[in-house]
C-alpha positions as CSV (number, residue, x, y, z in Angstrom):
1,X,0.0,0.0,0.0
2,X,1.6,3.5,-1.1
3,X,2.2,6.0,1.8
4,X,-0.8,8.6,2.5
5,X,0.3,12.3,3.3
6,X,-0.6,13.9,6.3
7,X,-2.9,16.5,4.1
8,X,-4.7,13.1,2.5
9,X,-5.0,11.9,5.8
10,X,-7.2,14.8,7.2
11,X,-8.8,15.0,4.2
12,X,-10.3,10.8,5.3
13,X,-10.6,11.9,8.4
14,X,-13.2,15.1,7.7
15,X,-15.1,13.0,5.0
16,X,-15.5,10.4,7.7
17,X,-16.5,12.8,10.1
18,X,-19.1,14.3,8.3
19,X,-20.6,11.1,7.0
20,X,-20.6,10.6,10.8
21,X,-21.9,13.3,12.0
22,X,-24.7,13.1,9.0
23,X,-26.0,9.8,10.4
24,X,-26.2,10.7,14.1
25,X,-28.6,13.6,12.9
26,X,-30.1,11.2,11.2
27,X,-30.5,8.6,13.9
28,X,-28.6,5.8,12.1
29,X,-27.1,3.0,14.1
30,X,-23.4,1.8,14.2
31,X,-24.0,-0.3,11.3
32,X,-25.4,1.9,9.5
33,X,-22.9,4.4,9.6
34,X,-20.4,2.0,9.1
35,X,-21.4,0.2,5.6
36,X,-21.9,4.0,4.1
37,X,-18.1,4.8,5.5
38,X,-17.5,1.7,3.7
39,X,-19.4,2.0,0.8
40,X,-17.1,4.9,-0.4
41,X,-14.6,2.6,-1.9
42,X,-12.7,2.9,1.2
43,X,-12.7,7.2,0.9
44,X,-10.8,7.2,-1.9
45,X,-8.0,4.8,-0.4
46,X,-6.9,2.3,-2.9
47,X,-6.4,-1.6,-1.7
48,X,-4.6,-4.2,-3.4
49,X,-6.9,-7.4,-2.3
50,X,-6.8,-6.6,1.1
51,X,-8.3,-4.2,3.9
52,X,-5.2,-3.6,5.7
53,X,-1.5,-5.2,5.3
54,X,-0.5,-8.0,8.0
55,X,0.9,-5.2,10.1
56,X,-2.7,-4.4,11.3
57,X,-3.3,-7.9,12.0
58,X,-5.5,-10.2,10.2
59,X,-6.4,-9.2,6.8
60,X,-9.6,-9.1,5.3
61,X,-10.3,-9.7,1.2
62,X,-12.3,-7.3,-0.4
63,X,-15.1,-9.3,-2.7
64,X,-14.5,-7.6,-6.3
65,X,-17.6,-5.3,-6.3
66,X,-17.3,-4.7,-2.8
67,X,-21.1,-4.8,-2.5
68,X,-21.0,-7.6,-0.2
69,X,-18.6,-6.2,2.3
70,X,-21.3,-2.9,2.5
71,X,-24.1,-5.9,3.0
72,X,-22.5,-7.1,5.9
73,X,-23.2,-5.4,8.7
74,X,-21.0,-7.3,11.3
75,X,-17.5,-7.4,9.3
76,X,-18.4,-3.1,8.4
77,X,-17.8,-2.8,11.9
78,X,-14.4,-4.0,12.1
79,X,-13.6,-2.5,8.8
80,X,-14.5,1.0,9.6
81,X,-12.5,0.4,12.7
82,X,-9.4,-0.2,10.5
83,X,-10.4,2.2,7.8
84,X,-9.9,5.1,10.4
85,X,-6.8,3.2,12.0
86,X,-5.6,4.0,8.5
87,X,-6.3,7.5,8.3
88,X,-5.1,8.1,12.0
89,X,-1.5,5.9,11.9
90,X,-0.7,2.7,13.0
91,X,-1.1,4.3,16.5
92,X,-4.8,5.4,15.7
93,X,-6.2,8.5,17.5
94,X,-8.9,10.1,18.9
95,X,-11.8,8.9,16.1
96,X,-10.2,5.1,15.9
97,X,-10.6,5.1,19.6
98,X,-14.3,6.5,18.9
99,X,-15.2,3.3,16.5
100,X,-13.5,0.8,18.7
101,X,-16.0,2.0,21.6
102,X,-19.2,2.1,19.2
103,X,-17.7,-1.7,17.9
104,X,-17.8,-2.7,21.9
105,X,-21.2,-1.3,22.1
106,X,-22.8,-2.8,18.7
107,X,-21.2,-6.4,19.6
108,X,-22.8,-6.6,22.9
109,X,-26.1,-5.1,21.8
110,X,-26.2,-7.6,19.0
111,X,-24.7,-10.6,20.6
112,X,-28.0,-12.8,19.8
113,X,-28.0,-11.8,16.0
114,X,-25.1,-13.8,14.9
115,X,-23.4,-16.9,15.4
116,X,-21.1,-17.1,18.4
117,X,-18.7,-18.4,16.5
118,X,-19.1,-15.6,13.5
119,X,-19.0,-12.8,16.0
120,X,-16.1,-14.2,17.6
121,X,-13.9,-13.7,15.0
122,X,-14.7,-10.6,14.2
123,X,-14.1,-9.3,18.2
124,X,-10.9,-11.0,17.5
125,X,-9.9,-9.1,14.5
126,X,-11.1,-5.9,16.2
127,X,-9.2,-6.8,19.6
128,X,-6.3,-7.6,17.5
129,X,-6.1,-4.1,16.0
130,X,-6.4,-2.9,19.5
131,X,-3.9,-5.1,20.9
132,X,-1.3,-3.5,18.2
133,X,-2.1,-0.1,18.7
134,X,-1.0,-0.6,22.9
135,X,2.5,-1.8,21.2
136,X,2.8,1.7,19.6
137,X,3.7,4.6,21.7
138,X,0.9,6.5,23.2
139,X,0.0,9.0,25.9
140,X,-1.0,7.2,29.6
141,X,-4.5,8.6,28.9
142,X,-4.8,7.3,25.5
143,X,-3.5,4.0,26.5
144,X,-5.3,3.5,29.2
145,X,-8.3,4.2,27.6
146,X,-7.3,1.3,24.9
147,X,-6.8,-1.0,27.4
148,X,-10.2,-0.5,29.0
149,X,-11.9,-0.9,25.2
150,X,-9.6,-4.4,25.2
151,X,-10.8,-5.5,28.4
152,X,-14.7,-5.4,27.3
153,X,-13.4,-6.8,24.1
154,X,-11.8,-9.7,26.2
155,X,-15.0,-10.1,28.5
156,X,-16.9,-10.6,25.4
157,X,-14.5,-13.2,23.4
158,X,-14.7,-14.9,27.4
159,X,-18.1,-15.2,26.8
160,X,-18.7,-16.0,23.6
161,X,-15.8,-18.9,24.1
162,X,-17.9,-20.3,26.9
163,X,-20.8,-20.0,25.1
164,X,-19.1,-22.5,22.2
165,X,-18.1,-24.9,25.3
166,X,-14.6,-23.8,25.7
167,X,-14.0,-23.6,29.9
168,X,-10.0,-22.9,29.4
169,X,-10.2,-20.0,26.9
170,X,-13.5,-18.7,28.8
171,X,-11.3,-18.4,32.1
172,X,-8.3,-16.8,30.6
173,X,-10.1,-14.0,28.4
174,X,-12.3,-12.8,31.8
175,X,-9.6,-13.5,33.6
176,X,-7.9,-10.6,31.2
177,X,-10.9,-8.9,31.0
178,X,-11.3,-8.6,35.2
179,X,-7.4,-7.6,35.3
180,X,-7.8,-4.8,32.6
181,X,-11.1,-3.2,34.6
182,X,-9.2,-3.6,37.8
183,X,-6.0,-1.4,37.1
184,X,-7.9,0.9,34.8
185,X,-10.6,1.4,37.5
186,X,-13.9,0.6,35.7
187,X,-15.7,-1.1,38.1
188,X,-18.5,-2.5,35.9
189,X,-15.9,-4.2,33.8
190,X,-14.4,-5.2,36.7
191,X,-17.8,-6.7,37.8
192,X,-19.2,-8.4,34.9
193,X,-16.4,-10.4,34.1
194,X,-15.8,-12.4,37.7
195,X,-19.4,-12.5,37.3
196,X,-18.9,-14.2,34.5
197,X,-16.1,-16.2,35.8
198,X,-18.4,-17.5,38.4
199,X,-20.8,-18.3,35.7
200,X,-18.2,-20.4,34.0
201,X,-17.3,-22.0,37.3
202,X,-20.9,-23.1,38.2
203,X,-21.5,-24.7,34.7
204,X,-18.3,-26.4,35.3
205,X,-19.2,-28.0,38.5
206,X,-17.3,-26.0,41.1
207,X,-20.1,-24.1,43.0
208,X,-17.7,-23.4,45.7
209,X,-15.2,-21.4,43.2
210,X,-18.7,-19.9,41.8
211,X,-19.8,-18.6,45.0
212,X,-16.2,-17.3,45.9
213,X,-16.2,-15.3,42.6
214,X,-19.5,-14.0,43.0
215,X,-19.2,-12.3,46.0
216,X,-15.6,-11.2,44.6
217,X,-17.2,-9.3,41.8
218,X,-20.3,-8.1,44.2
219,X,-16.9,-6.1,45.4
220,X,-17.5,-3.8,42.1
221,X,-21.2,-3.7,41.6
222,X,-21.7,-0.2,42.2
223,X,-25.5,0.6,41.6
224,X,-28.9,-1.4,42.5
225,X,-28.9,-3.0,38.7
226,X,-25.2,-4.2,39.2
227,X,-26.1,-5.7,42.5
228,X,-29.0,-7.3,41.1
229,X,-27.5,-8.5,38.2
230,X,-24.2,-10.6,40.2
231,X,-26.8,-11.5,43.1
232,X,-29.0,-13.2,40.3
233,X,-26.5,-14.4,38.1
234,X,-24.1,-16.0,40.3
235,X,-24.3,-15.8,44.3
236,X,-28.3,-17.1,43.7
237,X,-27.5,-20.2,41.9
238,X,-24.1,-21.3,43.4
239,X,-26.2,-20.9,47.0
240,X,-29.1,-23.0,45.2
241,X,-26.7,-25.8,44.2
242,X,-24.7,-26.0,47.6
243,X,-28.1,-26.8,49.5
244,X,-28.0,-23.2,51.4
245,X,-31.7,-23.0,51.1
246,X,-32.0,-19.9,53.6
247,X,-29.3,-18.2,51.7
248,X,-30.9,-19.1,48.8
249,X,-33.8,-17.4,49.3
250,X,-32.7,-14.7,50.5
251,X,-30.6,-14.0,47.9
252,X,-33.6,-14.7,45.6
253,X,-35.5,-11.5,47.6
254,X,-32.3,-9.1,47.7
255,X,-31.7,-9.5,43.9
256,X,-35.3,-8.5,43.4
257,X,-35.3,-5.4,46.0
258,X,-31.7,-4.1,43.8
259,X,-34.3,-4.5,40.6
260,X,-37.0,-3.0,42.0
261,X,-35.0,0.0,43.6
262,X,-32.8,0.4,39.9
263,X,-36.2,0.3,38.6
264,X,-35.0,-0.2,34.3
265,X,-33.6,-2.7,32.3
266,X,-30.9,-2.3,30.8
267,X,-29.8,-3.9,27.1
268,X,-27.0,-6.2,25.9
269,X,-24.9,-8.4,26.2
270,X,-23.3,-6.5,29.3
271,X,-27.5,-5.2,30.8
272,X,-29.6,-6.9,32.7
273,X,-33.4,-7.2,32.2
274,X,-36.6,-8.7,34.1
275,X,-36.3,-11.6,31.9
276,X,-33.1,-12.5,33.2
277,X,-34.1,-12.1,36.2
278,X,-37.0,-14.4,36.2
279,X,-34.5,-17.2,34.4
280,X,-32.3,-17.1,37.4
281,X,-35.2,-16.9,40.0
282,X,-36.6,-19.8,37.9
283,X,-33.2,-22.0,37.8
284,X,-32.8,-21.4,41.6
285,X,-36.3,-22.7,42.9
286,X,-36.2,-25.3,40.5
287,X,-33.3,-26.4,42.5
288,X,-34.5,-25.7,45.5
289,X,-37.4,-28.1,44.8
290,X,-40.2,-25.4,44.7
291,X,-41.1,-26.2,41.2
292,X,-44.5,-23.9,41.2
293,X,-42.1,-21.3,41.9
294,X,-40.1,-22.0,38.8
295,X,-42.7,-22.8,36.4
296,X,-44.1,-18.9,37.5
297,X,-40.5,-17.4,36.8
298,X,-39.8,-19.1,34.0
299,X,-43.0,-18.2,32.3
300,X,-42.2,-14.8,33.5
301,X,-39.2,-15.0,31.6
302,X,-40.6,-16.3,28.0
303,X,-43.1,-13.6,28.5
304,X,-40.0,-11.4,27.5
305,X,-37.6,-12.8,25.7
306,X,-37.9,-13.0,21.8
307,X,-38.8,-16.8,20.8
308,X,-35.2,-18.3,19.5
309,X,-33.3,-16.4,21.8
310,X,-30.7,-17.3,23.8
311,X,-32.2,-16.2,27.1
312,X,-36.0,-17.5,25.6
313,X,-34.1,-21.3,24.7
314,X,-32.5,-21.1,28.5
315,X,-36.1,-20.2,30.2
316,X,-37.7,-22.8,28.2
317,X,-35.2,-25.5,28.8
318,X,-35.8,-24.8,32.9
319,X,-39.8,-24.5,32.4
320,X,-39.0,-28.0,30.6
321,X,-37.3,-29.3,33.5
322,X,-39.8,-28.1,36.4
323,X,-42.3,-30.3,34.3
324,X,-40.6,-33.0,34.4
325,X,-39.9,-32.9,38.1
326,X,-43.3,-32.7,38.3
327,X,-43.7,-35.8,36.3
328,X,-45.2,-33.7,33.2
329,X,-42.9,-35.9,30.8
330,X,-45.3,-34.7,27.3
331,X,-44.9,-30.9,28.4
332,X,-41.4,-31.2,29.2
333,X,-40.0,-33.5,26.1
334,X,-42.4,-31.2,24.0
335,X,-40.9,-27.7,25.2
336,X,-37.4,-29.2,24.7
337,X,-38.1,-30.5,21.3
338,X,-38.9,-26.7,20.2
339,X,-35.6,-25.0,21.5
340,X,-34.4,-27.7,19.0
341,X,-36.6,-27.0,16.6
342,X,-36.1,-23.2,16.8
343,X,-32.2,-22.7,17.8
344,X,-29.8,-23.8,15.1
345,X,-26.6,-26.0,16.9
346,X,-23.9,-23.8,15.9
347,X,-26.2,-21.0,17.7
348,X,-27.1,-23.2,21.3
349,X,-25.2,-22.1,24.0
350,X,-22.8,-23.9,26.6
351,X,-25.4,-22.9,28.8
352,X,-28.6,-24.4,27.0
353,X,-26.8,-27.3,26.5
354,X,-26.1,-28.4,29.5
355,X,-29.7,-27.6,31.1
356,X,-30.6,-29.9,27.9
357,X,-28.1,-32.3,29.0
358,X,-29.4,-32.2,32.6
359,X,-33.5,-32.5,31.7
360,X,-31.8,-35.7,29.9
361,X,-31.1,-37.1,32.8
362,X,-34.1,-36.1,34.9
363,X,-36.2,-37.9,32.2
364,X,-33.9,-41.1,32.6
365,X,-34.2,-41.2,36.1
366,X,-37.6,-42.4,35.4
367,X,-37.7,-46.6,35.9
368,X,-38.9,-46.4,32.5
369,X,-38.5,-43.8,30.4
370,X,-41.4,-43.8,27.5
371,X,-40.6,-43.6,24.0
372,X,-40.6,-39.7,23.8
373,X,-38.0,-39.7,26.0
374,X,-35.9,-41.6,24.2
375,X,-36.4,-40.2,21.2
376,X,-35.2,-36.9,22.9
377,X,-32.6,-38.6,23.8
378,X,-31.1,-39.8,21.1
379,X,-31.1,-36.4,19.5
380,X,-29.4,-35.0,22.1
381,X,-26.8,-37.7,21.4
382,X,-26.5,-36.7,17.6
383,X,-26.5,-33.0,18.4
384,X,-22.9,-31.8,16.8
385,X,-20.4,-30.3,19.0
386,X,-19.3,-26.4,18.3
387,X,-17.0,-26.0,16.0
388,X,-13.7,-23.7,17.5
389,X,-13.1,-20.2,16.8
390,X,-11.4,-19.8,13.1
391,X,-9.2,-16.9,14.6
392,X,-7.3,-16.0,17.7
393,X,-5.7,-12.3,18.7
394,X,-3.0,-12.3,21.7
395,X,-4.0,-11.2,25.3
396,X,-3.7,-7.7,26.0
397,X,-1.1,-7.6,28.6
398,X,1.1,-5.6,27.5
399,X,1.5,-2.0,29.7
């Protein structure tokens, strides 16, 4: 790629600005703005085959009319992102920083449109970028806002690799993710991804760690929604599985004063709502035993949550499984068979899979299991694994 002048240079960067700036009057959303910054045959910049060269990280081929690339909402992200990396230097500046924060925000606020696996690699490519630009000199307020945009990036790729079943990558991507909020002092960062960690725990079988987490990231949760949120999603259920049935319960009570008192629901991957809520009030009785209780939450929760869904396939899983503690085995099988029917497998979450995996064996531990049963069953045995992520980016360690 020839060398751009510093005159050219401004030049992208007011064009880009004002097809910014026309879309926010306009009330268009990231992607939005992103395919028509794309859409201008890159602002005049001329590529040989490729987005950036390897020095930015991964590169992306341009399809020859380009059309496709504007189509695609999810990769425009990333490749505005690089686009004004371009204009700014290899170091980016003030407006790269700008699209790397409205990439943090459209990820999590779409995380249920695309495939985990999809959206994974492009928070990889985008982290990547990120992870480059911390190598190049910058000032300590510049960097350290980088490093909290890689954290959030890192919280999500922990996510997202739980979500596709993987417990080691889950671990060390929150793990950067909590260590990045920590010495950049964003609490809710901080918060949400030892939350998360317990999550990851719990699912794995070690309620104890889950528990210990939990109460390490109600350290950070800073308002009545935060609170509710890591009471909910992890002290609640780690309690529930230990047998504290006291604790339990009164967790299940606090975490519904801290919603009542934040009083609004909050979006994304990173918000909590009511529906999520309900799901975690719902998994908690049902292991408490008070399955009227968790056919009521969970009900609570479909009531909310958009059919195929990964929060709708999770409440529906747990409604199946109060039924079938309450010996309802045609509701239960039935309600399972549709998150099937409805959620492709490359799209089912870690989480959805195991609840699937556990009504499995609640259905089993019938002396005979009837022939719906088994036929459940033995889909569940043919259901394929997740495929891994098709592209890695290094940790953001580095100072």
């Amino acid at each position: 790629m020839s060398r751009i002048s510093r005159a050219r240079r401004a030049e992208f960067q007011h064009r880009a600005a004002q097809i910014r700036q026309r879309g926010q009057r306009a009330d268009w959303d990231v992607a939005t703005i992103a395919q028509e910054i794309a859409c201008q045959r890159r602002l005049g910049i001329k590529l040989s085959g490729s987005i950036a060269d390897a020095e930015y990280g991964h590169s992306t081929q341009l399809p020859d009319s380009g059309a496709a690339m504007a189509d695609n909402a999810l990769t425009a992200v990333a490749d505005s992102v690089q686009l004004q990396r371009e204009i700014e230097g290899p170091g980016g500046g003030p407006a790269t920083r700008e699209h790397i924060q409205r990439a943090v925000d459209y990820y999590a606020l779409n995380y249920d449109r695309y495939t985990p696996s999809t959206l994974a690699t492009e928070i990889h490519r985008c982290r990547t970028m990120v992870v480059d630009m911390l190598a190049r000199n910058q000032l300590e307020r510049d960097r350290t806002e980088l490093r909290r945009m890689a954290g959030w990036l890192s919280a999500l790729l922990g996510d997202l690799a739980f979500t596709l079943s993987d417990y080691a990558g889950a671990h060390i991507h929150l793990s950067t993710g909590a260590r990045l909020g920590i010495a950049v002092g964003e609490k809710r960062l901080a918060g949400w991804s030892l939350g998360a960690q317990s999550m990851v725990a719990f699912f794995g079988d070690h309620p104890v760690e889950a528990l210990d987490l939990a109460r390490h990231a109600g350290e950070y949760a800073d308002s009545a929604l935060r609170r509710a949120q890591i009471t909910a999603w992890c002290e609640l259920r780690a309690l529930a599985n230990l047998g504290y049935r006291d604790d339990a319960r009164r967790a299940a009570s606090l975490a519904q004063r801290h919603m009542d008192t934040a009083g609004r629901d909050e979006p994304g991957r990173f918000g909590f709502d009511r529906a999520e809520l309900n799901q975690h009030l719902a998994e908690a009785f049902l292991r408490l035993g008070d399955t009227s209780a968790a056919r009521v939450h969970a009900d609570r929760s479909l009531g909310l949550k958009r059919p195929g869904s990964g929060g709708w396939a999770a409440a529906t899983v747990i409604l199946a499984r109060a039924h079938a503690a309450e010996r309802n085995t045609a509701d239960s099988v039935a309600l399972a068979n549709s998150v099937l029917d409805t959620v492709p497998p490359a799209s089912l979450r870690e989480t959805t899979r195991r609840r699937l995996r556990a009504l499995d064996a609640d259905l089993f531990s019938e002396r005979r299991p009837g022939p719906t049963s088994r036929d459940l069953h033995d889909r569940l045995q043919t259901l394929p694994a997740h495929l891994p992520t098709q592209r890695n980016s290094p940790e953001p360690n580095g100072q």
